[in-house]
N, CA, C and O atoms as a DFTB+ gen file, in Angstrom:
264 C
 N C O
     1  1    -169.634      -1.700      20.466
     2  2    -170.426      -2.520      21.368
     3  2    -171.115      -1.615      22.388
     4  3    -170.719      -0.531      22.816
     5  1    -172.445      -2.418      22.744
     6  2    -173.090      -1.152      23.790
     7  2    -173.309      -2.095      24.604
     8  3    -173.590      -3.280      24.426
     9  1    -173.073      -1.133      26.024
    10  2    -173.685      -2.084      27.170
    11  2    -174.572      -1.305      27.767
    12  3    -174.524      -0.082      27.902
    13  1    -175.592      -2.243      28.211
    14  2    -177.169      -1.473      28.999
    15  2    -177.051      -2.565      30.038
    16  3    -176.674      -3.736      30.086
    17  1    -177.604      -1.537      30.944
    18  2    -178.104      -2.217      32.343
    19  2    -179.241      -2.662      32.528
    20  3    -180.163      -1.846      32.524
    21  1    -179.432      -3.578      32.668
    22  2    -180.990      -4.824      32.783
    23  2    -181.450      -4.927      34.730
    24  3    -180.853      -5.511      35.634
    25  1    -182.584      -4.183      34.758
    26  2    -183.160      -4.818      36.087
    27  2    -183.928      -5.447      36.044
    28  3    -184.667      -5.455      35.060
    29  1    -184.096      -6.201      37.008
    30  2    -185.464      -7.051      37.037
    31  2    -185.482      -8.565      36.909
    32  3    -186.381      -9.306      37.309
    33  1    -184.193      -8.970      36.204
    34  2    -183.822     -10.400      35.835
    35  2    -183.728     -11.447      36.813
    36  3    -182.543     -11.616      37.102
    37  1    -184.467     -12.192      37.418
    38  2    -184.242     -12.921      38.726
    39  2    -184.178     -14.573      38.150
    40  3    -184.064     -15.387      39.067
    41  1    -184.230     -15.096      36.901
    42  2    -183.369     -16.183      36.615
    43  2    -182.772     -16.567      34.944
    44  3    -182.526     -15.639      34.172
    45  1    -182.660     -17.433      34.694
    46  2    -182.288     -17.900      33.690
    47  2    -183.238     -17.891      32.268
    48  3    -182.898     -18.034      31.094
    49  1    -184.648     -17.648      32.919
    50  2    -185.732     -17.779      31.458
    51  2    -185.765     -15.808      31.216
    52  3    -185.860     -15.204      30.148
    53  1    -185.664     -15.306      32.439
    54  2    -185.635     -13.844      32.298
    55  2    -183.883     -13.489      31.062
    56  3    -183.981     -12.706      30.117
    57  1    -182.931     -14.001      31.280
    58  2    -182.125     -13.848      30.463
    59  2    -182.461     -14.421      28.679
    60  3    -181.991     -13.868      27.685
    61  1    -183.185     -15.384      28.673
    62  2    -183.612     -15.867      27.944
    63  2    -184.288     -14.839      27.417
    64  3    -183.482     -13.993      27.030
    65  1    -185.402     -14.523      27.223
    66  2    -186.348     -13.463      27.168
    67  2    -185.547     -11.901      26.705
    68  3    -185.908     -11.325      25.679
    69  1    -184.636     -11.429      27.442
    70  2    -184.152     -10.113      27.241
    71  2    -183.112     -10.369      26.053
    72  3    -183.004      -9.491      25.196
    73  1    -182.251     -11.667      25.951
    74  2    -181.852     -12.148      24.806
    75  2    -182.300     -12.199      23.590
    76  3    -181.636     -11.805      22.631
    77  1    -183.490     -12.696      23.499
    78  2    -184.382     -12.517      22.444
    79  2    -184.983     -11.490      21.954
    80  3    -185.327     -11.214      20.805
    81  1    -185.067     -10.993      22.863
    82  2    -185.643      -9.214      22.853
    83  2    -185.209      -8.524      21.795
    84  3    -185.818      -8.005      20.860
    85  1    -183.711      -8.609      22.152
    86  2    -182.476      -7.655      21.942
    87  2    -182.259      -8.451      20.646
    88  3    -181.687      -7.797      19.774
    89  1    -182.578      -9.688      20.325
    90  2    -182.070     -10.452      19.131
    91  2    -183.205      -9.740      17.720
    92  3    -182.905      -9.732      16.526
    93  1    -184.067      -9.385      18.129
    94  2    -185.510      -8.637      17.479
    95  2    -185.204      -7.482      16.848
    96  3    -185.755      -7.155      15.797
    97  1    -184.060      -6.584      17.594
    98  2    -184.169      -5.057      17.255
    99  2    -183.198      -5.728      15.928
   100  3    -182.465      -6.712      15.826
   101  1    -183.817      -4.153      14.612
   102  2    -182.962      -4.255      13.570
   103  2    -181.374      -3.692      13.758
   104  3    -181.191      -2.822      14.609
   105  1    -180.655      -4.003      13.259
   106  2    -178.861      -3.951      13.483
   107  2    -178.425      -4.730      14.724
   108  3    -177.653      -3.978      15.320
   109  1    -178.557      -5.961      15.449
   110  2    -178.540      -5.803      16.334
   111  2    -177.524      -7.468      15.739
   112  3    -178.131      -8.288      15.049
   113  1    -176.172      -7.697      16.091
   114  2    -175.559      -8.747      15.211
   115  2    -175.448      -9.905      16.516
   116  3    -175.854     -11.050      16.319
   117  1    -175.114      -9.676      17.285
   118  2    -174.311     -10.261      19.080
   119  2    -174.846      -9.784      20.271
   120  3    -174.461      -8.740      20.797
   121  1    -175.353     -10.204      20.532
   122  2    -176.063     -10.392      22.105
   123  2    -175.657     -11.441      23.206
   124  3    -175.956     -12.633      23.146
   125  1    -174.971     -10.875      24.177
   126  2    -174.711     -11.270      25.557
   127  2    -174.998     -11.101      26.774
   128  3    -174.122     -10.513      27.408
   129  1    -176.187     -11.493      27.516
   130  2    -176.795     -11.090      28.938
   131  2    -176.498     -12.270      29.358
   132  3    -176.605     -13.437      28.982
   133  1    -175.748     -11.166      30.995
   134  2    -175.302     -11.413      32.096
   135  2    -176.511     -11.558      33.466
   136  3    -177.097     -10.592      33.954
   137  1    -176.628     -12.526      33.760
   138  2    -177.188     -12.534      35.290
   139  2    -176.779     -11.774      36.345
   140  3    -177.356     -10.893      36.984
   141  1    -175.285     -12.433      36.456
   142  2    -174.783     -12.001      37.489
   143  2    -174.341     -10.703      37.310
   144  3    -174.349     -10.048      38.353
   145  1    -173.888     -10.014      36.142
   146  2    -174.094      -8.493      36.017
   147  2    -174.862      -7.671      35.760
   148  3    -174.687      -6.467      35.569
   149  1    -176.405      -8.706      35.727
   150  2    -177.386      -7.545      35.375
   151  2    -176.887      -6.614      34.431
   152  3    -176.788      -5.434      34.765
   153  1    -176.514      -7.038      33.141
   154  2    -176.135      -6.163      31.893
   155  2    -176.254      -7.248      30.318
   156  3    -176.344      -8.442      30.031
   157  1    -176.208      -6.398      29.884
   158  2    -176.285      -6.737      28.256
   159  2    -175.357      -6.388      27.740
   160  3    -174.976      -5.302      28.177
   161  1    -174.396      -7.037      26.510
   162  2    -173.977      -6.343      25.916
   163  2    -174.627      -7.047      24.584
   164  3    -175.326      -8.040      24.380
   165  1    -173.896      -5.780      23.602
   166  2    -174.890      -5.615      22.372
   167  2    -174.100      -5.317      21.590
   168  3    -173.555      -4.255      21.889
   169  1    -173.579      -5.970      20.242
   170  2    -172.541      -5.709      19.499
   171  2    -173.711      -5.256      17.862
   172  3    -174.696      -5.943      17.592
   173  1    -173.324      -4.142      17.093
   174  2    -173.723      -4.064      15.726
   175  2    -174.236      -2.912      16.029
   176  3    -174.125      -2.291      17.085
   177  1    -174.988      -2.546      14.772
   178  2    -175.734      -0.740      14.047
   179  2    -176.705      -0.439      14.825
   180  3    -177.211       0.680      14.745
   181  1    -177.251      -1.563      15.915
   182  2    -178.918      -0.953      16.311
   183  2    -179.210      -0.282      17.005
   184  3    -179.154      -0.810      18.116
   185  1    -179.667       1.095      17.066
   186  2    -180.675       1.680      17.826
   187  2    -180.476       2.073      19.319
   188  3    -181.604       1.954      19.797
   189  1    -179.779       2.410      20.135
   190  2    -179.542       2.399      21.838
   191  2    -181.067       2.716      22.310
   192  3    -181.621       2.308      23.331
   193  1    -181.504       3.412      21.463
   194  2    -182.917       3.597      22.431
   195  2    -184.046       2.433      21.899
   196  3    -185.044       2.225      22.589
   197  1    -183.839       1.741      20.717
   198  2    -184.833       1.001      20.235
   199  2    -184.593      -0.398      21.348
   200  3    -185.515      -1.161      21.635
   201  1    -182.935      -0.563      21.975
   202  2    -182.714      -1.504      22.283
   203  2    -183.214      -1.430      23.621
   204  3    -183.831      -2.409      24.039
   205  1    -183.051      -0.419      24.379
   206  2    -183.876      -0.035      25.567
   207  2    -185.886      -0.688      25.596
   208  3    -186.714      -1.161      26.375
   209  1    -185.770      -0.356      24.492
   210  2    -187.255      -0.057      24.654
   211  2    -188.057      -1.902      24.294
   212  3    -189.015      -2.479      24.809
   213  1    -187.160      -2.272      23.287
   214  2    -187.402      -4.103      23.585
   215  2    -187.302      -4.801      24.871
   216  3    -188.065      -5.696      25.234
   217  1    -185.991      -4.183      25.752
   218  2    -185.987      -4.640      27.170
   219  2    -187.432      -4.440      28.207
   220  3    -188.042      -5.129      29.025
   221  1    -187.524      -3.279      27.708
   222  2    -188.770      -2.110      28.661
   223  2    -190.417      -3.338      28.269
   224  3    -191.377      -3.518      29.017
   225  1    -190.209      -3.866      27.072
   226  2    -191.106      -4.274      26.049
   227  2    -191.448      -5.279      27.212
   228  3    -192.583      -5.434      27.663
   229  1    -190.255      -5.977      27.662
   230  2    -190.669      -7.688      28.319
   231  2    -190.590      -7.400      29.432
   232  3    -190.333      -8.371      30.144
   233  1    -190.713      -6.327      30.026
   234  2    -191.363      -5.865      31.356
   235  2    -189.690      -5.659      32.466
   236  3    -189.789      -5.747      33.690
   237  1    -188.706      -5.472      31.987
   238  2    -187.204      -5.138      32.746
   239  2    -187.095      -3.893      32.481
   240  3    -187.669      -3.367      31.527
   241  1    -186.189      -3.154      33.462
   242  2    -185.607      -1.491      33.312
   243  2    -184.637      -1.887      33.039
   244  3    -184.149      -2.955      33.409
   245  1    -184.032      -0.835      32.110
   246  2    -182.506      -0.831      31.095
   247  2    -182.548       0.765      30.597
   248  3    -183.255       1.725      30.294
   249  1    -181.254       0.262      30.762
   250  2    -180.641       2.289      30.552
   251  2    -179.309       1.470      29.688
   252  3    -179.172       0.269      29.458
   253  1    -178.387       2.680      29.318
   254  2    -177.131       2.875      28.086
   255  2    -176.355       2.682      29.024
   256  3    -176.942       2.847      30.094
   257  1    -175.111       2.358      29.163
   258  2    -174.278       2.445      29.973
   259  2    -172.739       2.655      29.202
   260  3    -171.717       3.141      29.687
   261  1    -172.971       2.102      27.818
   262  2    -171.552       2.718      27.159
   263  2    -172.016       2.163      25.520
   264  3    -171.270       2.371      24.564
């Protein structure tokens, strides 16, 4: 499982959105974004930087965090 840090998220359609994002990249099986932790987690094969870069895509900063 990977977790990335999401900025920028200020409600519920923004989680929406980075959800979907992250639902896009290939290997990508389980997706869970947090509001209140400003984080993602990301379960399956995909990509840490491809997954970054879908976040980056819908206009949020995200980095790796594990």
């Amino acid at each position: 499982m990977l977790k990335l840090k999401v900025e920028g998220m200020t409600c519920n359609h923004c989680v929406m959105a980075v959800t979907k994002a992250l639902k896009k990249v290939p290997g990508v099986e389980k997706v869970k974004v947090s509001l209140e932790k400003r984080e993602a987690l990301v379960e399956g094969t995909a990509d840490p930087k491809a997954l970054v870069q879908a976040v980056e895509e819908e206009g949020y900063k995200a980095e790796v965090l594990a």
